[in-house]
Backbone bond lengths (Angstrom), bond angles and torsions (degrees), N, CA, C in turn:
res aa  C-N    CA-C-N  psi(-1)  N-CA   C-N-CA  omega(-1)  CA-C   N-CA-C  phi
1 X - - - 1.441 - - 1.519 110.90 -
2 X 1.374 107.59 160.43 1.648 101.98 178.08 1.723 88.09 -82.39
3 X 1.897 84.96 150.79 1.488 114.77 163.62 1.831 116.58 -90.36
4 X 1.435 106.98 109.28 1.225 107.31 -170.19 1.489 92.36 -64.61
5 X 1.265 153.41 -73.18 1.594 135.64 -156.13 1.358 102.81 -33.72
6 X 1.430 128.33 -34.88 1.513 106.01 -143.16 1.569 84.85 -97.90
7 X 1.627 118.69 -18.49 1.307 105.42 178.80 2.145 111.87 -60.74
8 X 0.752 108.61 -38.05 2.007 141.56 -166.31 1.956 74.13 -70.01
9 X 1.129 119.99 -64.19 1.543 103.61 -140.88 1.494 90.11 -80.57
10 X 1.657 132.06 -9.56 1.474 107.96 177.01 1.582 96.46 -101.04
11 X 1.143 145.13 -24.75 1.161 135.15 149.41 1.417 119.34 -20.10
12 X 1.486 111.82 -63.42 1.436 118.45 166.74 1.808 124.15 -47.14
13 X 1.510 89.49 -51.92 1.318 96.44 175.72 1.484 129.73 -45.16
14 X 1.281 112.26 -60.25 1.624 129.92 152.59 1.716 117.69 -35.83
15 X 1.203 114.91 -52.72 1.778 111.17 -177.40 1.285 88.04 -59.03
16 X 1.469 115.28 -74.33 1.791 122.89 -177.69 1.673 102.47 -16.79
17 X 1.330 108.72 -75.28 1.411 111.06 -175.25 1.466 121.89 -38.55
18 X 1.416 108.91 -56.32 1.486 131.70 176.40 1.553 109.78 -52.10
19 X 1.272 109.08 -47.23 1.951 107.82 173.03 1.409 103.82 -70.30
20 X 0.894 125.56 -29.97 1.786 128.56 -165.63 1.593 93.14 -73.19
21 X 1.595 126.12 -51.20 1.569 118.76 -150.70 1.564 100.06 -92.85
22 X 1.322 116.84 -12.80 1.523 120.57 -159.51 1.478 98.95 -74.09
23 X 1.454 119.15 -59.90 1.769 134.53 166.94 1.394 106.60 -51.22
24 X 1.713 126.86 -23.80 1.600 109.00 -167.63 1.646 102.81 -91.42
25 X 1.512 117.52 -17.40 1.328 142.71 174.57 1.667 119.26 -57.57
26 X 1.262 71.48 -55.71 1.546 87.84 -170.94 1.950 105.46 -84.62
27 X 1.374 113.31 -9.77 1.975 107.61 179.81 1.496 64.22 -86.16
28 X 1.309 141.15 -96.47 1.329 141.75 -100.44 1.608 89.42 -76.27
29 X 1.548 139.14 -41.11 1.342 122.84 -164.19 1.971 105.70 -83.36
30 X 1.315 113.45 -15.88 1.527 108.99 161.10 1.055 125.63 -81.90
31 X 1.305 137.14 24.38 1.292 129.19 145.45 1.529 97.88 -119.77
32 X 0.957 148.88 -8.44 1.475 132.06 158.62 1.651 95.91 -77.93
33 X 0.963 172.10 -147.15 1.667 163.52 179.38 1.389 101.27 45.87
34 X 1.554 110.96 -22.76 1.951 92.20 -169.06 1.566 100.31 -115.41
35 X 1.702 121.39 -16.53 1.330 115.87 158.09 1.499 119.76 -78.27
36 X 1.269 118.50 -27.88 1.428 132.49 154.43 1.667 97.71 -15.29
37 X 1.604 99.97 -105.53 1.437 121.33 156.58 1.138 125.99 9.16
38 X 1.821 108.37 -81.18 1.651 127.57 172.46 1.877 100.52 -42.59
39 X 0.849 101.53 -56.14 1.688 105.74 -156.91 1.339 124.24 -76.47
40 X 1.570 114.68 -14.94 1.454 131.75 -168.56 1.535 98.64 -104.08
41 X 1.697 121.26 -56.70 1.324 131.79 -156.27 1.379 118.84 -50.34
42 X 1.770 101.21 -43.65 1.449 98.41 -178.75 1.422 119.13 -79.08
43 X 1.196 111.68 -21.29 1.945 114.18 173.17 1.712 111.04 -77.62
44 X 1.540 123.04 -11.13 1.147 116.34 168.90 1.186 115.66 -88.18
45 X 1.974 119.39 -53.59 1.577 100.80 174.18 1.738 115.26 -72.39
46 X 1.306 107.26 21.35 1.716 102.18 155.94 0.977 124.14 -56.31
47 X 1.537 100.39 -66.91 1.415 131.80 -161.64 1.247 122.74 -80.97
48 X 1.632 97.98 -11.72 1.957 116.61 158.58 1.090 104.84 -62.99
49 X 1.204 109.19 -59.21 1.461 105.58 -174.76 1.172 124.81 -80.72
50 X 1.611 123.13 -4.99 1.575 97.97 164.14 1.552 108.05 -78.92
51 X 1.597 109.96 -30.22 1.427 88.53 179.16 1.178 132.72 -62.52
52 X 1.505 120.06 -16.74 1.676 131.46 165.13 1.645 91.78 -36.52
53 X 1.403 106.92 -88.02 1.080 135.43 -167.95 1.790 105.31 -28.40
54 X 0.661 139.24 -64.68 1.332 145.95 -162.61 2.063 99.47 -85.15
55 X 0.995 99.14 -15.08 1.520 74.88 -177.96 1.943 87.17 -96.15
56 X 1.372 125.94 -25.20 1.498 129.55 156.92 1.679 120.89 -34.73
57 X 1.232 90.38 -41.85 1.483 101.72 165.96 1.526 126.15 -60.51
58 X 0.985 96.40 -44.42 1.696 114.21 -158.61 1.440 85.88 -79.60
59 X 1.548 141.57 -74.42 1.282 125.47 167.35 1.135 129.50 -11.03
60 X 1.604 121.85 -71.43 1.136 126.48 163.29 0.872 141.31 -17.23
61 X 1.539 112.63 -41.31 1.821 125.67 -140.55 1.432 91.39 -73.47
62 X 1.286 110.50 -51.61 2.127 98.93 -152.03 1.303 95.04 -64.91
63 X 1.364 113.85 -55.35 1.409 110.55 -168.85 1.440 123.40 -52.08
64 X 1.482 117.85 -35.68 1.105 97.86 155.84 1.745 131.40 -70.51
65 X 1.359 113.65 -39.05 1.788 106.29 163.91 1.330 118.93 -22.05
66 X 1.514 105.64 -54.46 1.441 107.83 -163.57 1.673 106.65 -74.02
67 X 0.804 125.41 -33.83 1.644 128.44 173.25 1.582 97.44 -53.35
68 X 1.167 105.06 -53.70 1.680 99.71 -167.00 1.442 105.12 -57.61
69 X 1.516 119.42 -55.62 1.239 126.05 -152.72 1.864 103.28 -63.95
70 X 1.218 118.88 -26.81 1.437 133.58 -162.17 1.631 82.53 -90.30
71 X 1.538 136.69 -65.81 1.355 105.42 171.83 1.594 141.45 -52.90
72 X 1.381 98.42 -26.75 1.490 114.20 165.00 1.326 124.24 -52.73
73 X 1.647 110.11 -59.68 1.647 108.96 152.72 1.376 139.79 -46.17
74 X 1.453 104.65 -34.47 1.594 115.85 178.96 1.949 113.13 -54.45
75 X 1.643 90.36 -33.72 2.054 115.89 -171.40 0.928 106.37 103.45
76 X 1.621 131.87 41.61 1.378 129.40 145.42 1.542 112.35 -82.71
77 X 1.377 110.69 154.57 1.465 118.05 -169.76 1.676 106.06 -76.57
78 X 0.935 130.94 175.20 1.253 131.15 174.06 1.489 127.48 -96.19
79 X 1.223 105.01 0.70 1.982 112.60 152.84 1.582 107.79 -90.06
80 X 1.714 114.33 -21.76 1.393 87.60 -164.14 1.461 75.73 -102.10
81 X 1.379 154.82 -13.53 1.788 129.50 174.21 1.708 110.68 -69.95
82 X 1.213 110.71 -8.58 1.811 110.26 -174.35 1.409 75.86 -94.59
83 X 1.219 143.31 -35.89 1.729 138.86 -154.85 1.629 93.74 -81.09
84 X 1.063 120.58 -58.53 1.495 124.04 167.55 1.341 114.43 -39.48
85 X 1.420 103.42 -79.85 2.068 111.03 169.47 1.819 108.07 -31.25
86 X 1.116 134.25 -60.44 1.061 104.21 169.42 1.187 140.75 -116.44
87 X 1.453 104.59 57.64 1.174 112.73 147.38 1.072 130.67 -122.90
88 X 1.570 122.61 21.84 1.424 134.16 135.24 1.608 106.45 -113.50
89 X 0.989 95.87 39.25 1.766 105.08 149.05 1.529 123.19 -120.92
90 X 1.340 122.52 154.91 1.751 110.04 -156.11 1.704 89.92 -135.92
91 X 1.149 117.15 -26.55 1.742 124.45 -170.71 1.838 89.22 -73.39
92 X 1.645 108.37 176.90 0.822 137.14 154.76 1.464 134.03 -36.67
93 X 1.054 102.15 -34.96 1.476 114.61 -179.08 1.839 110.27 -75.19
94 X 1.264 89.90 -53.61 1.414 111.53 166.14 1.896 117.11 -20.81
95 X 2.004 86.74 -58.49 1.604 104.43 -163.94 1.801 104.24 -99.42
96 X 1.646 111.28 8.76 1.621 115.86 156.73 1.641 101.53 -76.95
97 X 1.310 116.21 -51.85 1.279 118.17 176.88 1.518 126.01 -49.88
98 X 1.029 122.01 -41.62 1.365 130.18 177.45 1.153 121.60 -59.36
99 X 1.883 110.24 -35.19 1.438 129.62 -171.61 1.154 96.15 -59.71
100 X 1.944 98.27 -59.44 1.876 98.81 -162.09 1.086 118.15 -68.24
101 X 1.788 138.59 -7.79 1.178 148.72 172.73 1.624 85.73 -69.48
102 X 0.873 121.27 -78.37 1.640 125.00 -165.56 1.724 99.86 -42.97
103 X 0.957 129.61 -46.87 1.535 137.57 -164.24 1.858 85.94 -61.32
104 X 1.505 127.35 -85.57 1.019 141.96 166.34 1.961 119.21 -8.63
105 X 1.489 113.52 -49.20 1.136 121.50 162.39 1.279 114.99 -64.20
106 X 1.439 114.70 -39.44 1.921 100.99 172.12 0.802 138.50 -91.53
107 X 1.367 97.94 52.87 1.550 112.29 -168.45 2.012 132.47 83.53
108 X 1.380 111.72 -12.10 1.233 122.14 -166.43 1.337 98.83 -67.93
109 X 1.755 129.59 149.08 1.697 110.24 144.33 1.606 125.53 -57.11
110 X 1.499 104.01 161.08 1.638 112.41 172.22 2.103 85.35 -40.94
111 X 1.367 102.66 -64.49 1.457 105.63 -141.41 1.879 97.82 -61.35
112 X 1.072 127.52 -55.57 1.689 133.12 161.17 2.031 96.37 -27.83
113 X 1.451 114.92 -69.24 1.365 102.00 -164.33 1.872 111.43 -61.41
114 X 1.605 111.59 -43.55 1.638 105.62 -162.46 2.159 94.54 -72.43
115 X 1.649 115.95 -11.23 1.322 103.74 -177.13 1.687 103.21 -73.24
116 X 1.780 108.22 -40.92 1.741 96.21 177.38 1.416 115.93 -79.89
117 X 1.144 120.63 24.28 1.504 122.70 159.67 1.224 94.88 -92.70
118 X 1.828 138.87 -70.38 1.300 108.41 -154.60 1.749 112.85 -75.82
119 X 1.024 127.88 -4.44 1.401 114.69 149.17 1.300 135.55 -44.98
120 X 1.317 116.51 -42.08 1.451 145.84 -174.12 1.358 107.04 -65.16
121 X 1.923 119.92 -39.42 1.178 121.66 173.78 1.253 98.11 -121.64
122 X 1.711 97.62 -171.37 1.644 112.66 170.80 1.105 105.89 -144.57
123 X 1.062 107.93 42.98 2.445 116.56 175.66 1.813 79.76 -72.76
124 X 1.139 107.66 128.77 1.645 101.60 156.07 1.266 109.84 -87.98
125 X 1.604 138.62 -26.09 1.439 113.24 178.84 1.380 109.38 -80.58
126 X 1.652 132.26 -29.62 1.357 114.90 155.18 1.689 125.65 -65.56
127 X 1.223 127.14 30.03 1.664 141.27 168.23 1.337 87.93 -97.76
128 X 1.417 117.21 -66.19 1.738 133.30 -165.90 1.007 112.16 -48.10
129 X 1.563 124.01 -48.09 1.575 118.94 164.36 1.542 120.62 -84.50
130 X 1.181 128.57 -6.36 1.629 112.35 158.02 1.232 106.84 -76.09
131 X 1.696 131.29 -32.26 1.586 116.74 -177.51 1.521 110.40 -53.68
132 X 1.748 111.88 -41.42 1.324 111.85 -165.60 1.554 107.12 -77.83
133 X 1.141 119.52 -32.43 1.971 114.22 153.63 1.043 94.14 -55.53
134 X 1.120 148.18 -107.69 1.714 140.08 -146.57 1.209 112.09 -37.76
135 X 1.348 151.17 -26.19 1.066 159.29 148.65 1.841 122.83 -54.11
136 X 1.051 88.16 -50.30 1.905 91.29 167.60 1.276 124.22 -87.49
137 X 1.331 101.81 0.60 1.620 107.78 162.17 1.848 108.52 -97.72
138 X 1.007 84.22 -44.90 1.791 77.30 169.17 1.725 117.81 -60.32
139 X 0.966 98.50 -53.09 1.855 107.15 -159.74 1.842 95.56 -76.37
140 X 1.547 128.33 -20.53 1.336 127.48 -165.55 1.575 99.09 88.45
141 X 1.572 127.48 12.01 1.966 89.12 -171.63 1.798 117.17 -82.50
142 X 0.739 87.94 176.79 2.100 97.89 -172.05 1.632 81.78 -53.45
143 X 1.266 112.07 136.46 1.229 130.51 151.00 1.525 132.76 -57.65
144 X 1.468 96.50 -37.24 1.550 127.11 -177.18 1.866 114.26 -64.04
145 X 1.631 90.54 -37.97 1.645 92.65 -175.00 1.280 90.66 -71.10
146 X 1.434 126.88 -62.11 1.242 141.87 -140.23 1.522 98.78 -56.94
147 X 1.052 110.35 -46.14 1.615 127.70 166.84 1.259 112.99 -25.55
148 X 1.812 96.45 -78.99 1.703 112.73 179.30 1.421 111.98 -40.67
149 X 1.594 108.51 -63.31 1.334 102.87 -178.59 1.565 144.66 -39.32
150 X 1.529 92.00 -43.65 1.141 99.27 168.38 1.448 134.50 -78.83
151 X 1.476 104.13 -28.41 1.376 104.87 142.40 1.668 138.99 -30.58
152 X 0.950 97.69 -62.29 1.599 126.60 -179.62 1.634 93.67 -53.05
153 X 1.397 107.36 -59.28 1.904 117.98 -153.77 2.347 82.57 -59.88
154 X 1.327 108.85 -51.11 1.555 108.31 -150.36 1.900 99.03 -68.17
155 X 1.521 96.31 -48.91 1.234 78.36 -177.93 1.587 121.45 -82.68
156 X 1.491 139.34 30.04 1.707 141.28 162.04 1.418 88.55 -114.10
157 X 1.595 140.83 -2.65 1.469 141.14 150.10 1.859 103.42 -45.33
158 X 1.552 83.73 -57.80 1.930 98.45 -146.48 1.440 99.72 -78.34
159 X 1.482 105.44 -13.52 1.727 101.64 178.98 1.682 93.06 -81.36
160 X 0.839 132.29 -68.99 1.604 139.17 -173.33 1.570 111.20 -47.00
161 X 1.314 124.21 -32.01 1.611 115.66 152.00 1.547 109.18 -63.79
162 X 1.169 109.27 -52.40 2.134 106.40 -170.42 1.477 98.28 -52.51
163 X 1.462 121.12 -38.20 1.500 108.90 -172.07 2.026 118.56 -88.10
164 X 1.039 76.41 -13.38 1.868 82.92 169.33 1.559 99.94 -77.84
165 X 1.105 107.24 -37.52 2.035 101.77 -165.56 1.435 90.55 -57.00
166 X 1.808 117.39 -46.05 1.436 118.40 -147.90 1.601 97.99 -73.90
167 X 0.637 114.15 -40.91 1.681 114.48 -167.81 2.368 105.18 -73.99
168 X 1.319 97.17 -10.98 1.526 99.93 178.22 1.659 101.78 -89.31
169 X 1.183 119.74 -21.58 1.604 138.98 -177.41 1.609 81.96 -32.35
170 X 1.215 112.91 -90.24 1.231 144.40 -136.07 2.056 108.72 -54.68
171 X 1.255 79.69 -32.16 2.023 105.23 164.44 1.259 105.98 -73.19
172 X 1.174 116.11 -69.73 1.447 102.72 -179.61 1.549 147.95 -55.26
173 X 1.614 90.34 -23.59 1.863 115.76 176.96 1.584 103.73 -82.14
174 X 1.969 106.01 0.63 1.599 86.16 -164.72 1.730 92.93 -101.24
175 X 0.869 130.75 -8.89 1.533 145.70 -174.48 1.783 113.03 -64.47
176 X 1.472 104.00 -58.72 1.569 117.16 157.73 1.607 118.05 -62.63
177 X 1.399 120.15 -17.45 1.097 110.70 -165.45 1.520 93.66 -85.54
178 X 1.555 127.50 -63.59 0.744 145.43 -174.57 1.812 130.67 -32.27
179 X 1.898 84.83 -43.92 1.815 111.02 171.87 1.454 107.61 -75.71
180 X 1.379 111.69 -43.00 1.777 107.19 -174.61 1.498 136.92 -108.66
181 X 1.717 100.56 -32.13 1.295 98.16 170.84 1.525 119.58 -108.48
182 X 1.333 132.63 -13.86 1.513 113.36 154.02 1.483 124.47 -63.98
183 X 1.355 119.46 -18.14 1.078 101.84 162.21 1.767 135.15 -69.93
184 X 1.421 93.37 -43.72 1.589 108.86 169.33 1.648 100.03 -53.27
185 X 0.992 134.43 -33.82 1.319 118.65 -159.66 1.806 98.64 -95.81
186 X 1.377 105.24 -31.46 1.311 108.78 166.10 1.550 128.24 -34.86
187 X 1.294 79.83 -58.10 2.079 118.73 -177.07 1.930 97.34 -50.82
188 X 1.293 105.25 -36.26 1.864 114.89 -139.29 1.850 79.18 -99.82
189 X 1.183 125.89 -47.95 1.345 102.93 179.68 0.983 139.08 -99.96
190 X 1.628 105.32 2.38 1.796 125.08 -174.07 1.415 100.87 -104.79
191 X 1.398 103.37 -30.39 1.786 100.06 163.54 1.410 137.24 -5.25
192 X 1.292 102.02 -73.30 1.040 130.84 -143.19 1.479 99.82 -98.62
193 X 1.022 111.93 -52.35 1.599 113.29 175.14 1.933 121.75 -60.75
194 X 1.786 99.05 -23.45 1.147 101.29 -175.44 1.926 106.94 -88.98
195 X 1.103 108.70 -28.79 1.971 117.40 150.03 1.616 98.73 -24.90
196 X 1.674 103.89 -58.84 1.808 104.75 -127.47 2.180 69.97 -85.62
197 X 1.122 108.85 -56.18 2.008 89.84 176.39 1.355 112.81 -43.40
198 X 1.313 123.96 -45.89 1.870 109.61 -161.25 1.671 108.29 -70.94
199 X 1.474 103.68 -22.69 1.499 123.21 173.82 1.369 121.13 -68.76
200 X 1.092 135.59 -38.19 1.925 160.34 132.65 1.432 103.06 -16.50
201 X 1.776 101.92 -57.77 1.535 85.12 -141.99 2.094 100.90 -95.72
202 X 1.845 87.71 -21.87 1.754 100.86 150.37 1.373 126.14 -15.34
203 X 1.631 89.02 -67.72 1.597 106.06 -168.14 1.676 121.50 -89.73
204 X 1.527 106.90 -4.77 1.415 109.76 161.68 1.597 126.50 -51.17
């Protein structure tokens, strides 16, 4: 026949076991969870923030073009209208500009300084307009058009991003709608009728 003690003492044995591994589980997986943490956190709010940064950029861009291009027309040179541009600029973009002005003073070329700018970022339409400076410095073309143009190209860019966001609006508002208020409204008119059934079938 079975021996009930020995059934009781491995019963025991097992909880015993079970309290013993639950605490050894749980030291050894909280410090892997907290290097986890350590090791991931700072490369993610990096990379938050470069993307801040770069979509800061992209705002920027026309508006600053057009500053330049309007000093450019006036017959300012085109180190001192980017020198102007940012220094009524306060964002980031502003303080890429300043660098490559500074790069340029120590001796670097325009084309050496605007290439360690696009390293520095990854805006591709600010890549697109240092190629076309590097290009109108090579070939001789007016600086001024090149200016305009690109002006022109960033800001019918920045309208065509604002209107993609607007048209995603409508996706995104439908997600909350769906989780919180059809149900409430569900609740508010089925209510009442489902009272007046449980009440029916009560009184049967």
């Amino acid at each position: 026949g079975i021996d009930p003690s020995g059934v009781r003492s491995n019963h025991e044995h097992r909880r015993r076991s079970r309290g013993v591994t639950t605490p050894v589980t749980y030291r050894c997986g909280r410090p892997l969870g907290v290097f986890v943490v350590v090791y991931f956190l700072p490369e993610l709010l990096l990379n938050s923030e470069g993307t801040k940064r770069n979509q800061q950029i992209e705002l920027e861009l026309a508006d600053t073009l057009d500053q330049m291009t309007i000093a450019v027309e006036a017959g300012l040179g085109f180190d001192s209208a980017m020198a102007r541009a940012a220094q009524n600029g306060k964002g980031p973009l502003a303080n890429e500009l300043v660098r490559t002005l500074q790069d340029i003073q120590m001796g670097n070329s325009r084309r050496q300084a605007f290439e360690a700018l696009t390293v520095r970022t990854t805006v591709v339409d600010l890549r697109r307009f240092v190629r076309a400076v590097i290009q109108a410095d090579a070939y001789g073309v007016s600086i001024a058009s090149v200016l305009r143009t690109q002006a022109d190209e960033m800001r019918l860019k920045r309208r065509q991003r604002a209107e993609e966001k607007a048209q995603k609006i409508p996706v995104k508002v439908l997600a909350p709608l769906m989780l919180f208020i059809l149900p409430v409204i569900f609740i508010v008119v089925m209510g009442p009728a489902a009272i007046n059934i449980v009440d029916s079938l009560s009184g049967m």
